[in-house]
C-alpha positions, -999 to 999 in steps of 0.1 A, spaced: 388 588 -399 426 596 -399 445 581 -373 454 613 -352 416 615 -350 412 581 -343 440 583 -319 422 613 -299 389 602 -301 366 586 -274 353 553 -293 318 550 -300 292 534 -317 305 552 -352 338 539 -347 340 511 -380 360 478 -370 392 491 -392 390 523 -368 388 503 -331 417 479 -344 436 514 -351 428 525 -318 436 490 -297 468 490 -314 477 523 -298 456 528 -267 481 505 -243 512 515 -233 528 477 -246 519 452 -275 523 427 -249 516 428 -212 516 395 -195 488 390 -168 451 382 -162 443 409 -132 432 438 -157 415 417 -182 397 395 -151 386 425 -139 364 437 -171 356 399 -178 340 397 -147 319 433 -152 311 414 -188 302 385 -170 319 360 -191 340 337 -171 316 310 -164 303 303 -194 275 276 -204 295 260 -229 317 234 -224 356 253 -230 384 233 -243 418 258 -242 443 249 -264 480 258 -258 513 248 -278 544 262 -294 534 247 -322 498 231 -338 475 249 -318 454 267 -348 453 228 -365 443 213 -332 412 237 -332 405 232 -372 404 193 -361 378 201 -337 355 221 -356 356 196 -378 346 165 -361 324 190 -337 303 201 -372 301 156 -378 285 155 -345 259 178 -347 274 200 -318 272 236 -317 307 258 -316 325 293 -315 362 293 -318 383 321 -312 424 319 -324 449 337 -335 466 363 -352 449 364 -389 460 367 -423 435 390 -443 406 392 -421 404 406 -380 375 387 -382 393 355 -388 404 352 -350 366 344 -344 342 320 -360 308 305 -351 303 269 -366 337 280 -386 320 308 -401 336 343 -397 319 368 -374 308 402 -392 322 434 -386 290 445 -370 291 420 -344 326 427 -335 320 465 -337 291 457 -310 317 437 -283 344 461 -286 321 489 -278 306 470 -247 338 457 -237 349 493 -237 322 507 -214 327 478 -195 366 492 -188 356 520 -168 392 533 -172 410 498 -172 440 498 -199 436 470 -222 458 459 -249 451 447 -284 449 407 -274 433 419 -248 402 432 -261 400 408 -288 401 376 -265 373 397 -245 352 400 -276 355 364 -288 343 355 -254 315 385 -256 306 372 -287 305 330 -278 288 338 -248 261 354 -270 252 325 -287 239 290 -274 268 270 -280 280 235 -269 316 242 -270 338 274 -268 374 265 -288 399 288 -272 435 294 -285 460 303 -264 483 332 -278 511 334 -257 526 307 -232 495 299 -212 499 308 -177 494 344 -181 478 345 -215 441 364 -209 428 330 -225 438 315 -194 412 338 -172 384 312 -183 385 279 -166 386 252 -191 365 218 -194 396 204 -209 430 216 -218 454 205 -243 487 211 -251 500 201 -283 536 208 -282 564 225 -268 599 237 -282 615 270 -281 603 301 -291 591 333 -275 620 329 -251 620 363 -241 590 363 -229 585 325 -218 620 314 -211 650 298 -228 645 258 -220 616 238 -234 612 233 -193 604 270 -185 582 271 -213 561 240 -205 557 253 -172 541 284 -186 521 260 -211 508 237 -186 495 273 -162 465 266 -183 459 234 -163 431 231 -136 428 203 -107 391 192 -117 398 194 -156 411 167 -182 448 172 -200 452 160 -230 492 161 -240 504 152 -276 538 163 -269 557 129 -275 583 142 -248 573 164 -223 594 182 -198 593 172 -162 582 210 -154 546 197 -174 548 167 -154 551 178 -118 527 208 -121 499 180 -134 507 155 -104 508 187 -80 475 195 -93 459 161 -92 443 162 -123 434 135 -151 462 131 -180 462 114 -211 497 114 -227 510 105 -262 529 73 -260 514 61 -226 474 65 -235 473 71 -271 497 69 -301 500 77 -339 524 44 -355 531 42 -391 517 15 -406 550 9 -430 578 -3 -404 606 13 -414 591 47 -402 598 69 -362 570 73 -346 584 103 -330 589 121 -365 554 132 -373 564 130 -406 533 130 -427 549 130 -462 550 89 -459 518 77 -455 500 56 -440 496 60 -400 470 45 -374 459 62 -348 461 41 -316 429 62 -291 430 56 -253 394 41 -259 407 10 -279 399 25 -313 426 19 -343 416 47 -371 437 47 -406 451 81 -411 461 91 -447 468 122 -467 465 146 -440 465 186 -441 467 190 -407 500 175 -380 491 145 -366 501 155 -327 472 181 -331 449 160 -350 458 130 -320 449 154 -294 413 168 -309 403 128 -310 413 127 -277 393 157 -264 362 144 -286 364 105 -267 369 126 -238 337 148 -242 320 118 -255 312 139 -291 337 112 -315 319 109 -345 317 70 -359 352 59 -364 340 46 -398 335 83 -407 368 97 -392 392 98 -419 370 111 -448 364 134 -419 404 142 -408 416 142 -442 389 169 -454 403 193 -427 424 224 -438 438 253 -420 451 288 -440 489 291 -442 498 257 -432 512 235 -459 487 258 -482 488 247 -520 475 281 -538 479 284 -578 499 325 -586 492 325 -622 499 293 -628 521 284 -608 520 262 -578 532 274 -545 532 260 -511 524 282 -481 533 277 -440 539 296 -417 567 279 -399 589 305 -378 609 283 -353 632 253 -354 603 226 -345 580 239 -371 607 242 -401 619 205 -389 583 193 -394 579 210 -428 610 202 -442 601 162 -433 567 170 -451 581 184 -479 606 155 -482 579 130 -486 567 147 -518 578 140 -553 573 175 -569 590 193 -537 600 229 -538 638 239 -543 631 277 -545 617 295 -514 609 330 -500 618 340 -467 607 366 -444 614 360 -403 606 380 -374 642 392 -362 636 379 -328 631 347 -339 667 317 -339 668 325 -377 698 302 -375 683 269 -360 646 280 -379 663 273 -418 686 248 -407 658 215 -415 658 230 -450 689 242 -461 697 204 -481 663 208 -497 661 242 -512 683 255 -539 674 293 -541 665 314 -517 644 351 -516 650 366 -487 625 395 -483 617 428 -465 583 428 -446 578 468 -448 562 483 -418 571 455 -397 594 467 -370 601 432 -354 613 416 -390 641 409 -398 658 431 -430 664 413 -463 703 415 -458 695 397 -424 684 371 -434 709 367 -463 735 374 -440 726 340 -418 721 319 -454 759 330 -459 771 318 -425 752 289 -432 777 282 -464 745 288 -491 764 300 -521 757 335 -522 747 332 -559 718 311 -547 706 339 -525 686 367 -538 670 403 -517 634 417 -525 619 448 -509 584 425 -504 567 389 -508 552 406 -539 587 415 -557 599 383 -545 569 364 -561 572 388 -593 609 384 -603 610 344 -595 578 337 -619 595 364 -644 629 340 -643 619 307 -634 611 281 -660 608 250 -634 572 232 -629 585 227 -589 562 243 -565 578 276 -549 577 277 -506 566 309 -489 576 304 -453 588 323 -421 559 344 -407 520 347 -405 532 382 -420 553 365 -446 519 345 -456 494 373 -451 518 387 -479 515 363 -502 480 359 -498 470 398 -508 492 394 -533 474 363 -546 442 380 -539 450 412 -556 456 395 -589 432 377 -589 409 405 -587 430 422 -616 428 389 -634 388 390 -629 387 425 -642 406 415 -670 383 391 -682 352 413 -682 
């Protein structure tokens, strides 16, 4: 179906998943709409707010996505049974949802959307909206132990937030989404810790968290665990900060609020959200044996973050990093290796601090791509971003403009002749690029070779 038809069309059953996505993305008034009455409302009719599962909710600027791939992990070594629903995706709508870290087929989403919409009886919902409703349609399905819930936006008013965790986490808090959240990290970790309840756990791996997290748990009453107080990460080498999370120099231990000291080495995954998910598995009493736990930690991956792919040959790092706490981390990661990038592409959402974002890697990359993300309205433009590079005293022969990832990708393996990995960072649409473009040649590669 075209999209005018799909635009003027009542959904049905016929509708494929490509056409309700077309239609969600147009059917509310605003991308965003910040509040839990509306969605609440169908929940309820759905009759999905009280689940059977145990729910552990998941907020933080930063980490959240690896603090759920560190929980399906050590939740598949214990023999428990799990639905996770994050966000956004790369490739795949069906991404966002997963049961025992298995995607969820088109069919099955096809089915919630179409119940979810009968269940609106004229209720407006947005895109989020009716995908965090059919995650839950979906989990609630299926007879699962756990339900891993992401939170997209702040916490507080995130339609996540209409479900009542077991636990909640929050694995860090820095500055970004300040229109909508605020411009301090203490407006924002009040929005963060919204997703708080009195009679449930918190689990908090910020290493320093602002007093508005603080009061709002003691007002509630509720059980904390806190990094540096209940549990720690400490490098095992001395002349390493514990407060730099900086997993290019190995080793660390991990110091658990139940006594247990596990070796962590070579890991994918941060270690504030890696901390947390062994905090919420003593907490739920589901901790696989600790002689089991790194093998088990260091196994765990998540797409786009600190992603080694091979594009024709050539090794290239991918991550999503898109604010100033994230680039900070990656740039310490990167540090730590011996065959580090110098060449990067860029490609940054316009309302993002593009500024403070590349400052943590402007000493450690040489040449830069900045690139257009076409039929993005909220990125920036190429010239943007170059712009920002020259105020940041780059020479402007080390910066370079591509209409796309793809012609950025193209032209630096048509010129470069250095065995260095090349750094894709700035955007889960920046990645997403990179990742069709890896995926459409190798399809063209396959076809080759028959």
């Amino acid at each position: 179906m075209t999209d005018s038809l799909i635009l003027s069309a009542t959904p049905s059953v016929c509708f494929t998943l490509n056409d309700w996505l077309r239609w969600q993305e147009h059917h509310h008034p605003s991308e965003i709409d910040l509040g839990l009455e509306r969605v609440r409302q169908v929940a309820d009719r759905l009759a999905v707010l009280s689940p059977q599962a145990r729910v552990i909710t998941v907020a933080g600027t930063n980490g959240k996505g690896s603090c759920i791939a560190a929980l399906e992990a050590l939740l598949e070594a214990s023999g428990k049974r799990f639905g996770a629903y994050t966000s956004p995706h790369f490739l795949h709508y069906n991404e966002r949802i997963r049961l025992q870290g298995k995607m969820v087929d088109d069919d099955v989403l096809c089915d919630a959307f179409h119940r979810i919409y009968q269940a609106c009886e004229g209720t407006s919902l947005t895109y989020f909206e009716y995908g965090t409703l059919a995650a839950m349609l979906i989990l609630n399905d299926q007879p699962l132990d756990y339900w891993l819930l992401e939170i997209g936006l702040g916490g507080r008013l995130d339609a996540v937030n209409i479900v009542d965790p077991d636990v909640a986490v929050i694995t860090s808090i820095a500055l970004d989404h300040e229109s909508w959240l605020g411009n301090t990290r203490e407006a924002i970790g009040y929005e963060k810790a919204g997703i708080c309840r009195p009679a449930s756990p918190l689990i908090c791996a910020d290493n320093n968290p602002p007093h508005t997290v603080i009061d709002h748990v003691r007002s509630l009453g509720c059980s904390v665990k806190w990094w540096g107080r209940d549990f720690e990460c400490i490098p095992t080498t001395s002349f390493e900060s514990q407060d730099s999370y900086d997993l290019g120099r190995q080793p660390y231990t991990a110091h658990l609020s139940n006594g247990l000291r596990v070796p962590l080495n070579d890991l994918a995954l941060p270690l504030p959200s890696v901390m947390a998910a062994l905090e919420v598995c003593i907490q739920e009493n589901t901790l696989p044996p600790v002689e089991q736990l790194p093998a088990i930690l260091e196994s765990a991956v998540l797409m786009g973050r600190m992603q080694a792919i091979q594009v024709k040959g050539t090794s290239v790092i991918l991550d999503v990093a898109h604010n100033p706490a994230a680039t900070a981390l990656l740039a310490s990661r990167l540090k730590g290796q011996e065959n580090a990038p110098r060449t990067a592409v860029l490609g940054m959402m316009a309302d993002k601090d593009i500024h403070a974002t590349l400052l943590p890697l402007l000493g450690q990359i040489d040449q830069w791509f900045c690139v257009e993300l076409p039929d993005n309205a909220r990125a920036a433009s190429a010239e943007q971003l170059a712009a920002v590079l020259q105020q940041q005293k780059v020479p402007v022969e080390h910066i370079h403009t591509a209409n796309s990832v793809a012609c950025a990708i193209d032209t630096y393996l048509s010129l470069s002749n250095s065995d260095k990995p090349l750094l894709i960072f700035g955007s889960f649409f920046t990645v997403a690029d990179a990742l069709t473009y890896t995926q459409n040649n190798s399809v063209q590669n396959n076809s080759a070779q028959k």
